[in-house]
C-alpha positions in Angstrom: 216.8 162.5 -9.9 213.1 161.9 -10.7 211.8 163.9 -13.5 209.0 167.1 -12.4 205.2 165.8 -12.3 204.5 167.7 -15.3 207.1 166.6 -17.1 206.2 162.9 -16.5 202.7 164.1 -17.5 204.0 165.2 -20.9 206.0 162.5 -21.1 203.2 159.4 -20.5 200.9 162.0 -23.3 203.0 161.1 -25.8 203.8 157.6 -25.4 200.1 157.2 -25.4 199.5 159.9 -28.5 202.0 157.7 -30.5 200.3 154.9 -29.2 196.7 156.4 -30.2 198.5 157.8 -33.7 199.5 153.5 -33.8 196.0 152.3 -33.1 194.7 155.2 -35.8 196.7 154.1 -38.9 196.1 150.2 -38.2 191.9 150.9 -37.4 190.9 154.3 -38.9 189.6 154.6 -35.2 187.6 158.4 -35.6 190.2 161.1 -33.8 187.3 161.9 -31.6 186.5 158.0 -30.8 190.1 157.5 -30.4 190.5 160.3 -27.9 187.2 159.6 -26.0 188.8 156.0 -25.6 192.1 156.9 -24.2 190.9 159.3 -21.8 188.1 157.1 -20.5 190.2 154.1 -20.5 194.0 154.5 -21.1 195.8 157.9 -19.7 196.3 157.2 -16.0 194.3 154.1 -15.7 195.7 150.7 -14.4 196.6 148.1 -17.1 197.8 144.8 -16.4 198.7 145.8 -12.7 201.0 148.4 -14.0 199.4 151.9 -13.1 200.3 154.6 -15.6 200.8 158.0 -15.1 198.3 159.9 -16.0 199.1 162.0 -18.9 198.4 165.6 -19.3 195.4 165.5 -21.4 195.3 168.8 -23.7 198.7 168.3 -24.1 197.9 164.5 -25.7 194.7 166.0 -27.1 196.5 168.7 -29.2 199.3 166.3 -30.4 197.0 163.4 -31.7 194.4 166.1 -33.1 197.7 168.1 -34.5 199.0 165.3 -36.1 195.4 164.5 -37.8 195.1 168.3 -39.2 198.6 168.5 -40.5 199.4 164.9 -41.5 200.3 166.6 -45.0 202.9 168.5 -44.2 204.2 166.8 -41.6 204.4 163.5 -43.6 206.0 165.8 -46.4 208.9 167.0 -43.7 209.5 163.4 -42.6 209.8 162.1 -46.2 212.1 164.2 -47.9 214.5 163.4 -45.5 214.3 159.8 -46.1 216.4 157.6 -49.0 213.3 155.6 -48.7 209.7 155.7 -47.3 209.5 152.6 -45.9 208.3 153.2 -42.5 207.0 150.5 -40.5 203.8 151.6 -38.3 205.1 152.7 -35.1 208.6 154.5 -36.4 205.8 156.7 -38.5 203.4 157.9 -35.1 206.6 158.1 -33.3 207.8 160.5 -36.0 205.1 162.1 -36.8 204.3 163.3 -33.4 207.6 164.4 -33.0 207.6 166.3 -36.0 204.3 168.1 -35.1 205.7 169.2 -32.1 208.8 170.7 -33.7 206.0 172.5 -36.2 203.0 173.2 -34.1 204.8 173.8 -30.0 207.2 176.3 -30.1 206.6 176.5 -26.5 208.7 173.2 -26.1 211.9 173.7 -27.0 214.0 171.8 -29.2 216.0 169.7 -27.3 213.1 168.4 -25.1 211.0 167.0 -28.0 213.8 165.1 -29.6 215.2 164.0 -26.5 211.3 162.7 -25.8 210.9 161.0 -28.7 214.2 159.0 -28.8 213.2 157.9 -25.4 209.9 156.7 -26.6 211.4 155.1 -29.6 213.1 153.0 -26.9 210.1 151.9 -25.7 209.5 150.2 -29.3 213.5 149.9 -30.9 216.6 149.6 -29.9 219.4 152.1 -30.0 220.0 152.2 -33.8 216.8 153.3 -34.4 216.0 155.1 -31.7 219.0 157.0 -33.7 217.7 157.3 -36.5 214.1 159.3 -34.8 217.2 161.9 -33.2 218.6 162.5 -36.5 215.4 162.5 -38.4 213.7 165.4 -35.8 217.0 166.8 -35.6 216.9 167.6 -39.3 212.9 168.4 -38.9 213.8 171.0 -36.3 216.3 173.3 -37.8 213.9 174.1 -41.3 211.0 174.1 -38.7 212.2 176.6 -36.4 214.4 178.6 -38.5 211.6 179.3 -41.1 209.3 180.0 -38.1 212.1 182.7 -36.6 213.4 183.7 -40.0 
């Protein structure tokens, strides 16, 4: 069974806001560049004949802009769960998204983010890390929500 358009819609705005988080870190693109870019260029547009689903934009917006406003805190949730920070490039935007979701959108629950992000660190890994982003947001997610409900 084919996932719900919106769904898809979430799903294809954070490939592409890892991707954009990616592009960020490596160029010190401008957030407002970066996002002017992949909206007039990247979410739904045709690439190499493959035509991508365009990707709920406010969503993607909030997510790349999120993760620029709270890169702090979020990078201060991700590290303290690690025996070591070395991160290569891409594990870091795919966690860091992640992990601003599980801070900023209580409005998607738990289950939903992590299972996102694992299926976007497919896109880039293979299964043992793709592993390691479950257990990483899963971790994230019960100090995140619990302080937030507690």
């Amino acid at each position: 069974m084919s996932k719900p358009a919106r769904s898809r819609s979430r799903s294809a705005a954070r490939l592409a806001a890892v991707q954009a988080l990616y592009q960020q870190e490596m160029e010190g693109t401008p957030v407002a560049q970066l996002l002017k870019e992949f909206h007039d260029h990247r979410l739904g547009a045709m690439i190499e004949d493959a035509q991508y689903v365009d990707a709920e934009r406010e969503f993607f917006d909030d997510l790349v802009t999120g993760v620029g406003s709270r890169c702090a805190e979020i990078d201060a949730a991700i590290s303290e769960r690690l025996a070591d920070e070395r991160l290569d490039r891409p594990m870091r935007a795919i966690l860091r998204a992640g992990a601003y979701e599980l801070l900023a959108r209580r409005d998607v629950p738990v289950g939903s983010v992590i299972s996102e992000y694992v299926d976007v660190a497919h896109a880039f890994y293979d299964k043992r890390e793709s592993g390691f982003v479950n257990g990483l947001l899963d971790a994230v997610a019960k100090e995140a929500r619990r302080e937030k409900a507690g």
